[in-house]
C-alpha positions as CSV (number, residue, x, y, z in Angstrom):
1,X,0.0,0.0,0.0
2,X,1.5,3.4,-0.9
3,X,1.8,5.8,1.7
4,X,-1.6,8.2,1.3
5,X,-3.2,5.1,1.5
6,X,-2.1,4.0,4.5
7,X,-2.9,7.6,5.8
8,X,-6.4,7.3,4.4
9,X,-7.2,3.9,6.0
10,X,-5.7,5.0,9.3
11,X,-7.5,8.3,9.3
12,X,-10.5,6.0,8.2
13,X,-10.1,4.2,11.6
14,X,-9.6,6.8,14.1
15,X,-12.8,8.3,12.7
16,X,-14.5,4.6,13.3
17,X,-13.1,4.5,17.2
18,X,-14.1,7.9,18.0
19,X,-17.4,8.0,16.1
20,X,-19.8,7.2,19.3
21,X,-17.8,9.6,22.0
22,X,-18.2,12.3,19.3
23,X,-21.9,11.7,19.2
24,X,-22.5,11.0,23.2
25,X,-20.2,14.2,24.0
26,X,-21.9,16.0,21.4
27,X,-25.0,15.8,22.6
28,X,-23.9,16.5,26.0
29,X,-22.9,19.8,25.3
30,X,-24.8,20.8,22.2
31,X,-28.1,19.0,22.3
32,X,-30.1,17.0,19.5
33,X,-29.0,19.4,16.5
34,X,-25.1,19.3,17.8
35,X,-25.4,15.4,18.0
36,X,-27.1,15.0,14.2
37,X,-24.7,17.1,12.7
38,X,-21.5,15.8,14.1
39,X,-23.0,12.1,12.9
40,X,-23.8,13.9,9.4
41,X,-20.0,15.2,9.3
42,X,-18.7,11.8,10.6
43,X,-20.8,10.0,7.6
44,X,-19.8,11.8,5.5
45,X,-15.9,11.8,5.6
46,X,-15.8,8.1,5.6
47,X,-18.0,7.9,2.8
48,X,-15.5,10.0,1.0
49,X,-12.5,8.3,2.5
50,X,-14.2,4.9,1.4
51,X,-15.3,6.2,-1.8
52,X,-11.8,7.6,-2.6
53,X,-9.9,4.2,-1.2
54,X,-12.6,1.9,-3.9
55,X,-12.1,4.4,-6.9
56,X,-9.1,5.9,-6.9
57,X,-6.5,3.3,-4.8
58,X,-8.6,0.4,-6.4
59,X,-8.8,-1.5,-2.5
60,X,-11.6,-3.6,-3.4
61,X,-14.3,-5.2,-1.1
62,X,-13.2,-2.7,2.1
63,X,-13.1,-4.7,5.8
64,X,-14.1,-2.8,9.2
65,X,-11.9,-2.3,11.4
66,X,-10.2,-1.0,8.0
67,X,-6.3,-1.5,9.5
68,X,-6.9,-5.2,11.1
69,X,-5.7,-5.0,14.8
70,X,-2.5,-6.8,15.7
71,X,-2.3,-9.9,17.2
72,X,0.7,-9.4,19.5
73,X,1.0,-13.0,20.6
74,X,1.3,-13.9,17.0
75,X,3.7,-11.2,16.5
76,X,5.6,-11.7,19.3
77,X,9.5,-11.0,18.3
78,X,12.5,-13.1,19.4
79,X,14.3,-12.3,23.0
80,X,18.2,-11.9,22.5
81,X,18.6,-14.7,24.0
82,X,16.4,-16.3,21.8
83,X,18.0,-15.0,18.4
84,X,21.5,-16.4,20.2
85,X,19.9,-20.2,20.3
86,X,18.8,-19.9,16.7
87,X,22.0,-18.2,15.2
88,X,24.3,-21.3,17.0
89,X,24.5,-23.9,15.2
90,X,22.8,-26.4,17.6
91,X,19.5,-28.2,15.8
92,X,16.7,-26.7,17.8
93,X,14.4,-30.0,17.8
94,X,15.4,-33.7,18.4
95,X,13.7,-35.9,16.0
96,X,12.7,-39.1,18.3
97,X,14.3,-42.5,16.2
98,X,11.3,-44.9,16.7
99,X,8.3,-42.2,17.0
100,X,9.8,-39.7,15.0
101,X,8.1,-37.0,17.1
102,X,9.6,-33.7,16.9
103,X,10.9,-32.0,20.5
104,X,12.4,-29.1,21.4
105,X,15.7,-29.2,22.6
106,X,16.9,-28.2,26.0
107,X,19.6,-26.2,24.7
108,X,17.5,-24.3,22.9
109,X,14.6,-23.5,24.8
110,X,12.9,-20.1,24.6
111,X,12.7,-17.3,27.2
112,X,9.5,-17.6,29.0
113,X,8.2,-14.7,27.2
114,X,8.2,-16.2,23.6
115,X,7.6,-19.8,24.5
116,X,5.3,-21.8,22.5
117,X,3.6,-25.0,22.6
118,X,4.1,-25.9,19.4
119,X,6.6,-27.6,17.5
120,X,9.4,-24.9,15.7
121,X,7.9,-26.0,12.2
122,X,3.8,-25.6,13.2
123,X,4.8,-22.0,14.4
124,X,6.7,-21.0,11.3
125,X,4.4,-22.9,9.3
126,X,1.1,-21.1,10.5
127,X,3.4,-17.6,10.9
128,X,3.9,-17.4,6.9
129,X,0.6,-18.4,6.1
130,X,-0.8,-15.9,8.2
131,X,1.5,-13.6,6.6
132,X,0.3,-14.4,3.1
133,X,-3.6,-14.6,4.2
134,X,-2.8,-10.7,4.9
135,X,-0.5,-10.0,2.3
136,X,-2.7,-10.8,-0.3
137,X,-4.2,-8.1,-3.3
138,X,-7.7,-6.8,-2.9
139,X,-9.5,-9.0,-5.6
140,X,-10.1,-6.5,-8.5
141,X,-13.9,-5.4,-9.2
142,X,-15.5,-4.7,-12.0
143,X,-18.1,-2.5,-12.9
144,X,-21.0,-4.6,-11.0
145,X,-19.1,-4.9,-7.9
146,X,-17.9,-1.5,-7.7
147,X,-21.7,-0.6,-7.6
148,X,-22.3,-2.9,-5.1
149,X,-19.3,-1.8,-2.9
150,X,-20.6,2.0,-3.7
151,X,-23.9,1.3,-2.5
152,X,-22.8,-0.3,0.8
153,X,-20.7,3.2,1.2
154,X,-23.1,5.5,0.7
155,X,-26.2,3.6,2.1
156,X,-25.6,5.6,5.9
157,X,-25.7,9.0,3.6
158,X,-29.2,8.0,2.3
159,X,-30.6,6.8,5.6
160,X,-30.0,9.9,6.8
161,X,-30.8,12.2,3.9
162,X,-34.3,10.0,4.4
163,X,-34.4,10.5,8.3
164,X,-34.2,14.2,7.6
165,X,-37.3,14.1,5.0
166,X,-39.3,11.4,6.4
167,X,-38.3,11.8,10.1
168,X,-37.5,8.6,12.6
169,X,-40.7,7.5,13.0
170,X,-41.2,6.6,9.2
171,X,-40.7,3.1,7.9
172,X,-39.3,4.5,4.7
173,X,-35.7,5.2,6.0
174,X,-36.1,1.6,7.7
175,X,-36.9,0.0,4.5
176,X,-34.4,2.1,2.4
177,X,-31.7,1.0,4.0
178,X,-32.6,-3.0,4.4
179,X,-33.4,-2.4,-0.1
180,X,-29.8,-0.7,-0.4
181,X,-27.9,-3.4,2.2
182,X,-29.5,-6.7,0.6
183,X,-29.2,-5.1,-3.0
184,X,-25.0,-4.5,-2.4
185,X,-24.9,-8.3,-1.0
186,X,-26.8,-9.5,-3.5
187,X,-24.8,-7.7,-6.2
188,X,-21.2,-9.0,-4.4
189,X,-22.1,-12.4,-4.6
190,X,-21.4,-13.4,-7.7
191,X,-17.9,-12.7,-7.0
192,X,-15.7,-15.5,-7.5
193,X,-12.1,-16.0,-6.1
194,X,-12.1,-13.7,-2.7
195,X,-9.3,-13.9,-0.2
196,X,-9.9,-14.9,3.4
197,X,-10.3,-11.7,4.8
198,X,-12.6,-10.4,2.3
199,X,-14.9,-13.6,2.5
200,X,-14.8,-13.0,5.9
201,X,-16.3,-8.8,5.8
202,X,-18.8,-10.4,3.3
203,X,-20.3,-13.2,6.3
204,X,-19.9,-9.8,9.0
205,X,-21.9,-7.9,6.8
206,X,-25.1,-10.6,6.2
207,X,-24.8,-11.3,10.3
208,X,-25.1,-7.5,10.7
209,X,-28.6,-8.0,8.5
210,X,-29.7,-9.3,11.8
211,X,-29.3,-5.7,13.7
212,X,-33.0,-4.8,11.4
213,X,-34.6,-6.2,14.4
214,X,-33.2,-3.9,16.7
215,X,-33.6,-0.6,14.5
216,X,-36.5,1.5,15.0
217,X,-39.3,1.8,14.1
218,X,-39.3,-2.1,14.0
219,X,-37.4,-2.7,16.9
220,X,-40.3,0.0,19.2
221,X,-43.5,-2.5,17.2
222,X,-42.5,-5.6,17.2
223,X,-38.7,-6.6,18.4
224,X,-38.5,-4.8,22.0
225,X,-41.8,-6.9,24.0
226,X,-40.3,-10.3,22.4
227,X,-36.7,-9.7,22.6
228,X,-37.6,-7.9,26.8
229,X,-39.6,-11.7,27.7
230,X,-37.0,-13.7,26.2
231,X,-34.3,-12.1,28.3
232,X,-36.5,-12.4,31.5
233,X,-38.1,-15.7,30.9
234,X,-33.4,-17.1,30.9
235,X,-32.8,-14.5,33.6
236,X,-35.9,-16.2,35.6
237,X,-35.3,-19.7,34.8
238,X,-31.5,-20.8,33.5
239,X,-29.3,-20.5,36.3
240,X,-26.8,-18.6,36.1
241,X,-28.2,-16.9,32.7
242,X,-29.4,-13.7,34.8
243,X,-25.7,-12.3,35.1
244,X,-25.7,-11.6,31.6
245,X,-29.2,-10.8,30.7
246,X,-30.8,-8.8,33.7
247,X,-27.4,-6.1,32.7
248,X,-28.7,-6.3,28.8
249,X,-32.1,-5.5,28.8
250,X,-31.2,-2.3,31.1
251,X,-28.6,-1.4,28.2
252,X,-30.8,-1.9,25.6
253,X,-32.9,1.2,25.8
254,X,-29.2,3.2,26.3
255,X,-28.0,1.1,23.4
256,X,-31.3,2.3,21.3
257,X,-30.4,5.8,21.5
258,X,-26.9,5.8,20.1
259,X,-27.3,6.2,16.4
260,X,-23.6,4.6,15.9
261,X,-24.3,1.5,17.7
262,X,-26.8,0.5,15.6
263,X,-27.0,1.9,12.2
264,X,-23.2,3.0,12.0
């Protein structure tokens, strides 16, 4: 990746990790009209980021988080002493003559820090192939695709063009948004020959179909009495269950209110 890409994605993803303090503080301080516009200004600059990393750098199918974190047990790097046992020239596993299992030697066993339970080989092994699962092109689109992966961008910019004329209470913005979300999946997959990570954005984004239920105005008609009775009926009667679900159904009116949490 060239180097204003790399600035666009990480700009991309600061904007994605402060996007719900902007709109909580926001509102704090400035009320309801503070809070829609900084989530119209937010919505805006990554559609323009997004749009400007799928037509111009040519990234393909686009992941969230857009930088992937780092795994630092993965990435964990050698201890001097460490780099010492593999620049001798002692073999660092014994190859056992009747089992022919592989075991580290003594002499070269790692700092606490780095130490594995894995053979030397299984570790390098799954090390490069993790390296070339993320080192791998974006798989070019074509015209259809690029539609697709344009629609899925700029589907938050028409929900909330449509809030504005039809206001929240309005199925229209609901139903808007589930057309332009199934229409982008839809249109993505014929697409043959993805890499792992990009199959994997395509399974996040058909689970996140699911979050419909929880958007208003379905979520206040229909989801909120069934999804509440569930809830109570495990808290009442699964031991043990009420830990987890008493907490989130108090959260899910708070969690209603945040426009990032559920239609970011």
């Amino acid at each position: 990746q060239s180097l204003p890409q790399q600035k666009l994605l990480t700009w991309l993803s600061v904007l994605e990790c402060v996007e719900v303090f902007a709109e909580m503080g926001t509102a704090r301080v400035w009320g309801e009209m503070g809070r829609w516009t900084v989530i119209v200004l937010i919505q805006l600059a990554k559609a323009i980021l997004r749009l400007l990393l799928l037509l111009w750098y040519k990234a393909g199918i686009q992941t969230s988080p857009p930088i992937v974190p780092l795994n630092r047990e993965q990435q964990q790097p050698l201890h001097p002493q460490d780099m010492e046992h593999n620049s001798s020239g002692k073999d660092q596993t014994y190859v056992g003559k009747r089992s022919s299992r592989v075991v580290r030697s003594l002499q070269n066993t790692p700092s606490l820090q780095s130490r594995h339970w894995g053979s030397p080989q299984q570790r390098e092994e799954s090390q490069s192939r993790r390296a070339e699962e993320m080192n791998q092109p974006p798989t070019p689109l074509g015209l259809q695709e690029t539609i697709a992966e344009s629609i899925y961008i700029t589907r938050p910019l028409l929900h909330l063009l449509s809030l504005g004329v039809w206001g929240q209470r309005s199925w229209k913005p609901w139903l808007l948004s589930a057309v332009l979300d199934i229409s982008s999946l839809s249109l993505l997959s014929d697409l043959k020959d993805l890499n792992k990570r990009e199959r994997a954005e395509l399974r996040r984004r058909t689970i996140l179909l699911l979050y419909y239920l929880l958007r208003s105005p379905f979520y206040d008609r229909y989801s909120e009495g069934r999804i509440l009775l569930l809830l109570r009926l495990l808290a009442d009667y699964v031991p043990g269950v009420g830990f987890v679900t008493r907490p989130l159904m108090d959260y899910l009116p708070a969690w209603q209110k945040i426009y990032f949490y559920n239609w970011g």
